[in-house]
mmCIF file of the C-alpha atoms, coordinates in Angstrom:
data_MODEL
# 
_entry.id   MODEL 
# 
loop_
_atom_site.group_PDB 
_atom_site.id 
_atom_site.type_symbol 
_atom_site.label_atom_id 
_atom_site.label_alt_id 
_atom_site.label_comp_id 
_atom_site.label_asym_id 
_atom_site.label_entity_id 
_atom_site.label_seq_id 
_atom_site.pdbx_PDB_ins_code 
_atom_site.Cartn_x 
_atom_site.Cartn_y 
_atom_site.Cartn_z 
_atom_site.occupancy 
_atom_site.B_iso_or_equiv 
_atom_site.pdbx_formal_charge 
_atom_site.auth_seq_id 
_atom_site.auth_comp_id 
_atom_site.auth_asym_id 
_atom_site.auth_atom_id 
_atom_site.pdbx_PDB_model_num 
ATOM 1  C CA . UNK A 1 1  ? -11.835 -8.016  7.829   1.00 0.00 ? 1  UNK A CA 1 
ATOM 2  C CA . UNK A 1 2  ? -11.837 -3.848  7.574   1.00 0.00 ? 2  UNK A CA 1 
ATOM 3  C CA . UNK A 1 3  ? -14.656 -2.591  6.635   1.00 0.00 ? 3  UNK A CA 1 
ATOM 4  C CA . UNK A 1 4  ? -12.885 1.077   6.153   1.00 0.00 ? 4  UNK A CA 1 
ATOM 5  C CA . UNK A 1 5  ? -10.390 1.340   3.693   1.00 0.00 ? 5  UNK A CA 1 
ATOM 6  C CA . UNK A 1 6  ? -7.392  3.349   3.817   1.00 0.00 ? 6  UNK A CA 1 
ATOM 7  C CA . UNK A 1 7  ? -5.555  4.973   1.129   1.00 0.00 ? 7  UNK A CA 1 
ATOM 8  C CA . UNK A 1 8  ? -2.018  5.507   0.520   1.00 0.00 ? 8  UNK A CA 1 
ATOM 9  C CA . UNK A 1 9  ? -2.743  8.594   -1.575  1.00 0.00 ? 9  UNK A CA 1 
ATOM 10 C CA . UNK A 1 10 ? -2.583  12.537  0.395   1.00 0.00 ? 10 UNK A CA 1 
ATOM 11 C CA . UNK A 1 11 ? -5.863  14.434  -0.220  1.00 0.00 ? 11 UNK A CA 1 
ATOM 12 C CA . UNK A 1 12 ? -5.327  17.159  -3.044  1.00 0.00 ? 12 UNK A CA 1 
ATOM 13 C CA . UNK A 1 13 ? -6.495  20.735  -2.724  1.00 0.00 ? 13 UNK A CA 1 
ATOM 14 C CA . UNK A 1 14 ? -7.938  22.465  -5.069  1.00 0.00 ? 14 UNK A CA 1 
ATOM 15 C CA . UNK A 1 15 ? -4.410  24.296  -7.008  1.00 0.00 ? 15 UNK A CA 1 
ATOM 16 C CA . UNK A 1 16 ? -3.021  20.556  -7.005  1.00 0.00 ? 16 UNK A CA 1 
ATOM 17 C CA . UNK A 1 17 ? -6.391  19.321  -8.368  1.00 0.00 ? 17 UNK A CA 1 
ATOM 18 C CA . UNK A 1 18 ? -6.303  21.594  -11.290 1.00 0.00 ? 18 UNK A CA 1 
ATOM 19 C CA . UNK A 1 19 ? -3.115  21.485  -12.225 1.00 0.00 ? 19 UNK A CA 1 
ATOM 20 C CA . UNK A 1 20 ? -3.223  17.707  -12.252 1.00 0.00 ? 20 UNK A CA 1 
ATOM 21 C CA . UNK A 1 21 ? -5.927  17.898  -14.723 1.00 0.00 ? 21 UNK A CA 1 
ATOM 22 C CA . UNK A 1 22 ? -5.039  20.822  -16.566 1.00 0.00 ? 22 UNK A CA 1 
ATOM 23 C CA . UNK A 1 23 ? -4.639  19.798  -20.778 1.00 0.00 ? 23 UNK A CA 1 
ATOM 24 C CA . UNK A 1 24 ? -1.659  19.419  -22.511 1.00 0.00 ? 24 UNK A CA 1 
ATOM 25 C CA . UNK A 1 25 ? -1.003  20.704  -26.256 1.00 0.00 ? 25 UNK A CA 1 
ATOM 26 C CA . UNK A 1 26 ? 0.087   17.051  -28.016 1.00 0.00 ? 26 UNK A CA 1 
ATOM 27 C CA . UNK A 1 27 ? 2.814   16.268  -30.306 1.00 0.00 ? 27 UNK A CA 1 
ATOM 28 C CA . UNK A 1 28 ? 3.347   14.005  -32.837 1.00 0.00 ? 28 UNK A CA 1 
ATOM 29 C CA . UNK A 1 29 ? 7.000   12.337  -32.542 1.00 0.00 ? 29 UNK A CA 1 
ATOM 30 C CA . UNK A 1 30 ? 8.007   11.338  -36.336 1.00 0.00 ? 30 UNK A CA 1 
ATOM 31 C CA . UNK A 1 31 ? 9.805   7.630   -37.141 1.00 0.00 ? 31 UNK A CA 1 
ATOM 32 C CA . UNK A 1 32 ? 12.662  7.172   -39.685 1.00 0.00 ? 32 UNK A CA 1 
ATOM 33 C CA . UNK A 1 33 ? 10.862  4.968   -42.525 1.00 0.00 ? 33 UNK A CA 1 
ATOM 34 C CA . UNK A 1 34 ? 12.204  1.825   -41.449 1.00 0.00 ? 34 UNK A CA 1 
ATOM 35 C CA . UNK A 1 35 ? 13.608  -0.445  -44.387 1.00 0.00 ? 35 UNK A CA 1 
ATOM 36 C CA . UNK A 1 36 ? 12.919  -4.246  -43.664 1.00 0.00 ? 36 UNK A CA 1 
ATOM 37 C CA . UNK A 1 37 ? 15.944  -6.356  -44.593 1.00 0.00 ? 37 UNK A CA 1 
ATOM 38 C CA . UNK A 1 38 ? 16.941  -10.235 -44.780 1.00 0.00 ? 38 UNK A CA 1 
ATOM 39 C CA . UNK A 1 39 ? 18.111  -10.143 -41.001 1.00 0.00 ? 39 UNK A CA 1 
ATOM 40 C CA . UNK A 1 40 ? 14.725  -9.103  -40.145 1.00 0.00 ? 40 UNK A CA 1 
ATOM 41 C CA . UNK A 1 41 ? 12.594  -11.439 -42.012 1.00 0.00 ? 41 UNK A CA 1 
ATOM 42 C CA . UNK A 1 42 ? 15.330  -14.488 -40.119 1.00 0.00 ? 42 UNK A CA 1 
ATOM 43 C CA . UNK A 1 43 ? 14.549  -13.106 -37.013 1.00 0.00 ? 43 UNK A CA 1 
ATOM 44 C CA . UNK A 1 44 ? 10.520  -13.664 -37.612 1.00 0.00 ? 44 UNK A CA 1 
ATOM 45 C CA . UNK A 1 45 ? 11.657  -17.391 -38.844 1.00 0.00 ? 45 UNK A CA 1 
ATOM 46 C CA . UNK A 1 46 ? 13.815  -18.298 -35.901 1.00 0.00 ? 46 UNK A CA 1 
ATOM 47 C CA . UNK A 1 47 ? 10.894  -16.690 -33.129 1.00 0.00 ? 47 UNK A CA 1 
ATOM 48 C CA . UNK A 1 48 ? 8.235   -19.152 -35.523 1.00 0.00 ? 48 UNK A CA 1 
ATOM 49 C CA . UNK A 1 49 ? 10.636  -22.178 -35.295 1.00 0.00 ? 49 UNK A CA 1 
ATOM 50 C CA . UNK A 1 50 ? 10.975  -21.496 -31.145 1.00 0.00 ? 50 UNK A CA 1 
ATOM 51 C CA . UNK A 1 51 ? 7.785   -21.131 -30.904 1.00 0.00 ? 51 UNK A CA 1 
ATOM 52 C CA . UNK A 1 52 ? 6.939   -24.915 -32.962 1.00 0.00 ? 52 UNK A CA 1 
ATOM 53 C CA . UNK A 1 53 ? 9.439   -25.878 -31.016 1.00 0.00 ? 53 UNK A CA 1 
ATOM 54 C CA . UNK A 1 54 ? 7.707   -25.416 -27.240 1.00 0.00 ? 54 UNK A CA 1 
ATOM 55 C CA . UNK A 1 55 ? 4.546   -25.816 -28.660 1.00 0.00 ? 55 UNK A CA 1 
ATOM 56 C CA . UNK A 1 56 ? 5.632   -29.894 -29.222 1.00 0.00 ? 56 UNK A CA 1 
ATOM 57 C CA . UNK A 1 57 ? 7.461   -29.825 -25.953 1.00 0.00 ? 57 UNK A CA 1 
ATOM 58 C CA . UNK A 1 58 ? 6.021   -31.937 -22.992 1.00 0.00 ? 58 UNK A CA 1 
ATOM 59 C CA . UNK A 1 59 ? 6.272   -31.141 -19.607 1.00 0.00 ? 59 UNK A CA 1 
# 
């Protein structure tokens, strides 16, 4: 067994080390209201019924 371990990762200098680490100014990213409609609420039926489904299944 090694008792030294090697990694795959180059040693950074200092520049690389700070810029690495340096902060970022976040932004929020803005969603269309989404409107829920009938083919959405048969989608989360048919996943439940699948789901039943395997749950009852034997192997």
């Amino acid at each position: 067994m090694k008792k030294q371990a090697t990694t795959p990762f180059a040693s950074l200098n200092n520049k690389q080390l700070e810029a690495l680490s340096t902060q970022v100014k976040e932004t929020i990213a803005y969603e269309k209201a989404r409107i829920f409609s009938a083919v959405d609420l048969w989608n989360i039926q048919r996943r439940g019924r699948t789901m039943v489904s395997r749950r009852n299944f034997a192997f």
